[in-house]
C-alpha positions as CSV (number, residue, x, y, z in Angstrom):
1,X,223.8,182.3,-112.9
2,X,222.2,179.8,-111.0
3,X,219.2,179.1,-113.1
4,X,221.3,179.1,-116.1
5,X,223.8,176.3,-115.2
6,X,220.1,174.3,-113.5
7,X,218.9,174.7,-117.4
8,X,222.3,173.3,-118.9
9,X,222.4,170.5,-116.8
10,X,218.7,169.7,-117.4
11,X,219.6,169.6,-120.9
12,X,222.7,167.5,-120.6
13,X,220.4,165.0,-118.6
14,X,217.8,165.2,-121.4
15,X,219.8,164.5,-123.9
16,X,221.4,161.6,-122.8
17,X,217.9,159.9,-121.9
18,X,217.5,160.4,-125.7
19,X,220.7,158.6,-127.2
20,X,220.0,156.1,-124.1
21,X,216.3,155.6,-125.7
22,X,217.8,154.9,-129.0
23,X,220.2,152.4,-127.9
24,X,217.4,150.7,-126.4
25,X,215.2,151.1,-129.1
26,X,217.6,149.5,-131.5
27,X,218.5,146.3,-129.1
28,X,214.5,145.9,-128.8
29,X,214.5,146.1,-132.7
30,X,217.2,143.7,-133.0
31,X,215.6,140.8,-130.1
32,X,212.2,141.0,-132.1
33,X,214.1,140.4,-135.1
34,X,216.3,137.5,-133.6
35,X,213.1,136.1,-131.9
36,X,211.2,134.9,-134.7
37,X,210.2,131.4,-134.4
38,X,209.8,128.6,-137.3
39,X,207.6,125.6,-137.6
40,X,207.8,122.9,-140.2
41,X,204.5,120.4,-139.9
42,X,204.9,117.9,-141.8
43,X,202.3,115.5,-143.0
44,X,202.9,111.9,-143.6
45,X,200.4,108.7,-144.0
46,X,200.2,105.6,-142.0
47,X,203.8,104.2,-143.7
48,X,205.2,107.3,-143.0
49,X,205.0,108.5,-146.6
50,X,205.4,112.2,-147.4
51,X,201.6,113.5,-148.5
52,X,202.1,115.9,-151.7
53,X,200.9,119.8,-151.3
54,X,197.2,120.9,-151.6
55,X,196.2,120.1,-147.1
56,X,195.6,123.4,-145.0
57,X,197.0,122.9,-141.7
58,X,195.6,125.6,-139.0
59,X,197.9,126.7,-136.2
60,X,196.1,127.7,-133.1
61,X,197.4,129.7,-129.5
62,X,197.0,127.9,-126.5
63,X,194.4,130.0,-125.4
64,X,192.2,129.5,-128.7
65,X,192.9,126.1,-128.7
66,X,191.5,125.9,-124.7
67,X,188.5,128.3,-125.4
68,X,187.4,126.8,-128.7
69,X,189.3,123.7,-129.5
70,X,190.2,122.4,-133.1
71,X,188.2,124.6,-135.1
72,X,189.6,126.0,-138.4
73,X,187.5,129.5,-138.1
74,X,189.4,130.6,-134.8
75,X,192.6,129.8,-136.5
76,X,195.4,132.0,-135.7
77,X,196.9,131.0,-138.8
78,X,196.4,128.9,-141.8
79,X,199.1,127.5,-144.2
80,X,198.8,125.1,-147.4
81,X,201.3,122.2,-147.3
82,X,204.2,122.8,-149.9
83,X,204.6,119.7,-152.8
84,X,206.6,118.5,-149.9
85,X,204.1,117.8,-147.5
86,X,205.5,120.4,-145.4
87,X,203.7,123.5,-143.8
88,X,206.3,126.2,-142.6
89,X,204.6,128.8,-140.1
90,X,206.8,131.8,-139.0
91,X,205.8,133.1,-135.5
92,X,206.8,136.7,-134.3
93,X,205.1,137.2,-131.7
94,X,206.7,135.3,-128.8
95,X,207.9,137.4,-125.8
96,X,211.7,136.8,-125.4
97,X,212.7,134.3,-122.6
98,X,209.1,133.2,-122.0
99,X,207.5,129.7,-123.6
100,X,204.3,129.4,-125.7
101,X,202.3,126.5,-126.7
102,X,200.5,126.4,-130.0
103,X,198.6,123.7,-131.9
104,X,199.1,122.7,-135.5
105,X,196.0,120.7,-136.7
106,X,194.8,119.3,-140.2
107,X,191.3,118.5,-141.4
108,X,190.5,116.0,-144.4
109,X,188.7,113.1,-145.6
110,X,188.8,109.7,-145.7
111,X,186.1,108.4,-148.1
112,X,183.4,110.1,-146.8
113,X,184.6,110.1,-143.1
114,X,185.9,113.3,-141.9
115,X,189.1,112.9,-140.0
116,X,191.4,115.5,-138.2
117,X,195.0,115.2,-136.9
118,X,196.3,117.4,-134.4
119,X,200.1,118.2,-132.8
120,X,201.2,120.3,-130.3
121,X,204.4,122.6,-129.8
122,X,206.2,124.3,-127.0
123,X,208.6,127.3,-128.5
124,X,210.5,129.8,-127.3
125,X,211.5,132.7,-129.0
126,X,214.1,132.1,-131.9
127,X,213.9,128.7,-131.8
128,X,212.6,125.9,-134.7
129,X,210.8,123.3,-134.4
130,X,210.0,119.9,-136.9
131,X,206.7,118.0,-136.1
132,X,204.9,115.6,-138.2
133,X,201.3,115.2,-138.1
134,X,200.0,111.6,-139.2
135,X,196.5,111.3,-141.8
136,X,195.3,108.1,-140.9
């Protein structure tokens, strides 16, 4: 008698550590959902004149940007700027109530000089944030 009410209340236990999990499961699926992080990099000349699509800006983590600095091939991520000068990169992977710094750069040409612009952003999850990067 013993070992069978033992075995039912083991089971009872069991099963609400499952529909517990799945509540959990389902708020974890819903924060990574809700955490999703925009940036719009904008590019603009000297006057501050809206540059038309056709630039690659490269976004880099912190920790790339630290270990090998502005250079496209350890890109994170690479967008081409819209016909409004504007690059949007969505970022997912930012761990809820923590911060993360990435780094939004652009190489081109001016004549035959190769330039680079370069603009950083601190995000947390969920939020959006609008930078402009200047080709001078």
């Amino acid at each position: 008698m013993r070992r069978i009410l033992r075995i039912s209340i083991f089971a009872i236990c069991l099963l609400s550590c499952f529909s517990c999990s799945k509540e959990l499961t389902d708020a974890i699926e819903k924060a990574a959902k809700d955490s999703k992080s925009i940036v719009n990099i904008t590019l603009k000349d000297d006057y501050g004149n809206i540059i038309d699509k056709g630039f690659t800006v490269y976004m880099f983590s912190s920790s790339t940007w630290n270990a090998f600095g502005d250079t496209p091939f350890h890109a994170t991520s690479t967008v081409v700027a819209n016909e409004s000068g504007v690059a949007k990169f969505i970022i997912d992977d930012i761990f809820v109530e923590t911060q993360q710094t990435y780094y939004f750069s652009c190489h081109y040409r001016l004549g035959e000089t190769p330039k680079s612009s370069h603009v950083g952003v601190t995000l947390q999850a969920g939020e959006t944030a609008n930078k402009t990067l200047i080709l001078n």
